[in-house]
N, C-alpha and C positions, 0 to 999 in steps of 0.2 A: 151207710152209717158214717156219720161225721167223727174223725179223729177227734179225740179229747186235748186241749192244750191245758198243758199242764206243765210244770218243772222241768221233769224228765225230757220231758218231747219236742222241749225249745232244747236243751241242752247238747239232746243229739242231734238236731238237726244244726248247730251251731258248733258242734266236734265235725258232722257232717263234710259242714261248710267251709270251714278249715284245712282241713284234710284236702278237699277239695282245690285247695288253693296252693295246697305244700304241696299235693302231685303238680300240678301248672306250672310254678318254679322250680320243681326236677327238672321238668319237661325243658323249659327254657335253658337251664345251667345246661343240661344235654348237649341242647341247639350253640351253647355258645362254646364247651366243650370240643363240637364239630369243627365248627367255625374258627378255632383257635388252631384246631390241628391240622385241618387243609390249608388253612390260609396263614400259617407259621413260615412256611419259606418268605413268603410276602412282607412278614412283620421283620424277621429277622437281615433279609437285605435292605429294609430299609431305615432299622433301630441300630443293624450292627451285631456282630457277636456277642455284645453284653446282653442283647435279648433273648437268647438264646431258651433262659429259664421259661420264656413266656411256655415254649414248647411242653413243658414239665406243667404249668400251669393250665393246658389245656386236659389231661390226661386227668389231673386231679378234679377238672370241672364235672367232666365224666362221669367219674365216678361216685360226686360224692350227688350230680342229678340222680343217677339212678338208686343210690341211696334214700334219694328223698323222695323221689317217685313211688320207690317200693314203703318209704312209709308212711307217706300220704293216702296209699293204697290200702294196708293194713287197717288203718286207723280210720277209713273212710267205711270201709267193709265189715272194721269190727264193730263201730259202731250202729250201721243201717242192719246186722245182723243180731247185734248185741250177745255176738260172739265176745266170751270170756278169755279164751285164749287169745285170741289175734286182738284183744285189748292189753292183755299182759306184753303178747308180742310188741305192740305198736309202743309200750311203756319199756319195755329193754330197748328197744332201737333209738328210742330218744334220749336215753342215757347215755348210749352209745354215741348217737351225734353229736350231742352235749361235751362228753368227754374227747372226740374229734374235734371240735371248734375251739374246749380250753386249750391244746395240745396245738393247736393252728394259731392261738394269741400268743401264749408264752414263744412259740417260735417268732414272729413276726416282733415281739416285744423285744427280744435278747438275738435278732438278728444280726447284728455286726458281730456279735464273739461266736453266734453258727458260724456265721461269713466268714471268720479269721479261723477256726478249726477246720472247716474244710479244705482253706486254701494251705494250712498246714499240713493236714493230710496227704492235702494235692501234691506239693512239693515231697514230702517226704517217700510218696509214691515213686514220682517222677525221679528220685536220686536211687531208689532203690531199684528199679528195675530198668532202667534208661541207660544203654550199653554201649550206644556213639553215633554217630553221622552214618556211617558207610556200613552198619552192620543189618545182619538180616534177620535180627527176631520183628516180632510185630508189634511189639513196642515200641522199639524204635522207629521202627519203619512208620508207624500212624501217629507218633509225636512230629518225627519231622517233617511229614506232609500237612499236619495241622501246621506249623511253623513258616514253613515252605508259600500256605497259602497266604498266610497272615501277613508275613516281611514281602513277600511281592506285591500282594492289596497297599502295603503299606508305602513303597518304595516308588511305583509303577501306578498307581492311581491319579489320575487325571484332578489336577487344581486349579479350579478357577478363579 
């Protein structure tokens, strides 16, 4: 018996096929989520400390692939089942992502006064709990090894 085409049945094979494609680039942000986190020492000696964030940028790719894998998968599944619930499911999680990506513009948009509040914080951290050179809490002790490594890189580095 030959399937009827109809409306419906291009519809869902076209949410299907979509779906389809939002698992595939989970899949890949994963792959590059991976690849960002093994191969971060690599990026970072060769970018510099200011690369540092890439590391944090790998964690976040992670995450938000398997995010999308899982709603690629919902939405793939509610569909070919024409399951009610995991089409409702697959409609909160998109709102969801939605509301993650405006949350990921406004920060990328008003980036310089993130960037100047944390580095305010950073300092005011650092004056609050930072007790001197020769002392033994672990604050001190891992500021001036971060420092330590920094002014020797800095001092002692080979210029050609």
């Amino acid at each position: 018996v030959a399937e009827a085409h109809t409306a419906y049945n291009s519809l869902k094979k076209l949410l299907s096929f979509f779906n389809g494609i939002m698992a595939l680039s989970g899949v890949i942000l994963i792959g590059l989520g991976i690849y960002v986190n093994f191969r971060g020492a690599v990026s970072t000696r060769v970018l510099g400390l200011s690369s540092a964030y890439l590391l944090h940028a790998g964690y976040l790719c992670l995450v938000m692939g398997c995010i999308t894998v899982l709603l690629g998968f919902a939405g793939w599944h509610g569909a070919n089942k024409e399951s009610r619930t995991l089409l409702f499911c697959f409609l909160f999680m998109v709102m969801i992502l939605t509301v993650e990506v405006a949350v990921a513009a406004v920060v990328l948009a008003f980036f310089s006064i993130v960037q100047q509040v944390a580095l305010e914080h950073t300092f005011v951290t650092l004056r609050k709990n930072y007790r001197g050179y020769n002392k033994p809490d672990d604050y001190s002790t891992e500021w001036n090894l971060v420092m330590e490594k920094r002014v020797f890189k800095c001092l002692f580095s080979s210029r050609q």
